[in-house]
C-alpha positions in Angstrom: 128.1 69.0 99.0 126.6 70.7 102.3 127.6 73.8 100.9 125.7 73.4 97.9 122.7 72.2 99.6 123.1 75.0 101.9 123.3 77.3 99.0 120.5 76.2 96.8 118.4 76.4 100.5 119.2 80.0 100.4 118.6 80.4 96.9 114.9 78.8 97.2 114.4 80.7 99.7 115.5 83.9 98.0 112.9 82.8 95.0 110.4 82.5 97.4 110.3 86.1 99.3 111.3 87.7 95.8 107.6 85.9 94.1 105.6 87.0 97.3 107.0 90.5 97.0 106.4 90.5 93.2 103.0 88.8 93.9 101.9 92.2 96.6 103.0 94.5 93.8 101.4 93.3 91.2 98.5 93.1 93.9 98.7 96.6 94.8 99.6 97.6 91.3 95.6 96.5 90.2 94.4 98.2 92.9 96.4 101.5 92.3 94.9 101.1 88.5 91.6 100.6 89.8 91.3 103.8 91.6 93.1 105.8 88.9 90.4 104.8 86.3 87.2 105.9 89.0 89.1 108.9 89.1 89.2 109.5 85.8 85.4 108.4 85.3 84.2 110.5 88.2 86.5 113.6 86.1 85.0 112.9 83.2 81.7 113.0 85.5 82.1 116.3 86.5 83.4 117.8 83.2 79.9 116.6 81.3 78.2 117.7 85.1 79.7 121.4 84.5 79.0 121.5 80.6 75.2 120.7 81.4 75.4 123.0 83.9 76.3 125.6 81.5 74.3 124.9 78.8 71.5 124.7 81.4 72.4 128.3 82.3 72.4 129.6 79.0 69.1 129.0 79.0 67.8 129.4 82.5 
């Protein structure tokens, strides 16, 4: 019975680190996503930035 008790100990513990790791990557995960999508807004920024720019020169 110690053995058992020992191992389900273990096994809680193992549950425990494995939800805390899942937990920061899913953490870190949002964060990563967050900073992808400004990227891709300040791109899309530029991109209409440099068409005005040209357009503007066309006429300048």
């Amino acid at each position: 019975m110690i053995f058992c008790d020992k191992m389900q100990a273990k096994r809680s513990n193992v549950d425990r680190v494995f939800a805390e790791m899942c937990e920061e990557v899913a953490e870190h995960s949002s964060q990563y996503l967050e900073a992808a999508l400004s990227l891709i807004d300040l791109m899309k920024t530029q991109k209409l930035k440099a068409k005005t720019m040209a357009t503007l020169s066309k006429y300048a």
